[in-house]
KOLKOL-497057 format. One record per residue (C-alpha): residue number from 1; x, y, z. Coordinates in steps of 0.25 Angstrom, whole numbers. Example, Ala and Ser with C-alpha at 12.3 -4.5 7.8 and 13.67 -1.06 7.14 Angstrom:
<rs>
+-----+-------+-------+-------+
|   k |  east | north |    up |
+-----+-------+-------+-------+
|   1 |    49 |   -18 |    31 |
|   2 |    55 |    -4 |    29 |
+-----+-------+-------+-------+
</rs>
This chain:
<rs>
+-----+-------+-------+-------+
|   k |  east | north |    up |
+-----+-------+-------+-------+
|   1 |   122 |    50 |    15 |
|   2 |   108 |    48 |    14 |
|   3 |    99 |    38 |    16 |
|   4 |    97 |    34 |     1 |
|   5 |   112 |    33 |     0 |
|   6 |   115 |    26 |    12 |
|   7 |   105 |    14 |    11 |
|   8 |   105 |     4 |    -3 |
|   9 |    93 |     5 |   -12 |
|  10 |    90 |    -9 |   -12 |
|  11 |    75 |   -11 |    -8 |
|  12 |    73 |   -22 |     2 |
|  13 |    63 |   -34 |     1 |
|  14 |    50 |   -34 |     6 |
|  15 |    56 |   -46 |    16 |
|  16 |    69 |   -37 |    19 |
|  17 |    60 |   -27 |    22 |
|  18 |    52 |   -33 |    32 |
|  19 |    64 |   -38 |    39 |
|  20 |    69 |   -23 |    40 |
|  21 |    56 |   -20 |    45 |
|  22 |    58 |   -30 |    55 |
|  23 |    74 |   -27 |    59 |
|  24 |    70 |   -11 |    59 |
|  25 |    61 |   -15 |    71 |
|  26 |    71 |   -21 |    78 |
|  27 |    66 |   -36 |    76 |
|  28 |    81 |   -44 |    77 |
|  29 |    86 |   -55 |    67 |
|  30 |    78 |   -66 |    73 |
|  31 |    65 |   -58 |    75 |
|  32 |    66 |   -54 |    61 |
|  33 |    67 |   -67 |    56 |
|  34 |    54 |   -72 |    65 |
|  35 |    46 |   -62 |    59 |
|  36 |    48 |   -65 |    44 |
|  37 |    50 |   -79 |    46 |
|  38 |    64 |   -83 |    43 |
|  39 |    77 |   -84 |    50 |
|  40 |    88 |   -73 |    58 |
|  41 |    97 |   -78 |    48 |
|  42 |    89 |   -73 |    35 |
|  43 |    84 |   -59 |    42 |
|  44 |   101 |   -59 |    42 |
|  45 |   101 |   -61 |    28 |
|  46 |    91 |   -52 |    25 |
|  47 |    96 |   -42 |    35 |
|  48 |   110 |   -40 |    27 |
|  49 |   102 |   -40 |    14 |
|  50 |    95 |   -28 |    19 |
|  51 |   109 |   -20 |    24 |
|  52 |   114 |   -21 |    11 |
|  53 |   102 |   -19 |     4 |
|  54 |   100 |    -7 |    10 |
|  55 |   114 |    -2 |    14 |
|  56 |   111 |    -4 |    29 |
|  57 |   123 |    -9 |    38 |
|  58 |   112 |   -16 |    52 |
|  59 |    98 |   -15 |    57 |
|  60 |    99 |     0 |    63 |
|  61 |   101 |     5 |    49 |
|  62 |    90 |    -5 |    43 |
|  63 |    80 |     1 |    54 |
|  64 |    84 |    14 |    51 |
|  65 |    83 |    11 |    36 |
|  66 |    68 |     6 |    37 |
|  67 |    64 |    16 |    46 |
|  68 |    67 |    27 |    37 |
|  69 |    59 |    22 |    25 |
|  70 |    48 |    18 |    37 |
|  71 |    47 |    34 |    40 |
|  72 |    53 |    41 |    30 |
|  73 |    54 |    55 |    39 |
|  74 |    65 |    47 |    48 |
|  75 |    78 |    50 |    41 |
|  76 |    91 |    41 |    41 |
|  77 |   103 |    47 |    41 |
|  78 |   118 |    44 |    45 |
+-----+-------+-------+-------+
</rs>
C-alpha cells in the first residue's frame, strides 16, 4: 500500500495545519492549545477532524504524516 493510498486526500486547513505542526513536535493537548490560543478540548476536536481527514488513527502517524511532506526524501511505509 502506498502512502497515497493509505492516507485520505482531504487538504487540511491552515489552523489544522498548524496544530499538526505543533503535535508533530510533540507539543501535548494543553500545550497546543496555549500556543493558538484556545482550549485542550477544541485541539480534541480538531484533532479527530485531522485523523479522519487524513485517514490517520493517533499522533505517531500525524508526525509521521507531516514529516513526510516536510522532507519528501523520508519515505513512509508500512
Amino acid at each position: 500500500m502506498s502512502a497515497t493510498e493509505r492516507y485520505g486526500t482531504r487538504v487540511p486547513s491552515e489552523r489544522e495545519q498548524r496544530v499538526i505542526q505543533l503535535v508533530a513536535e510533540g507539543l501535548k493537548n494543553r500545550e497546543v492549545a496555549e500556543a493558538i490560543g484556545t482550549t485542550e478540548h477544541v485541539v480534541k476536536n480538531y484533532l479527530r477532524v485531522i485523523y479522519d481527514k487524513l485517514g490517520l488513527w493517533n499522533r505517531v502517524e500525524l508526525a509521521l504524516w507531516y514529516e513526510s511532506r516536510r522532507n519528501p526524501s523520508v519515505l513512509v511505509t508500512q
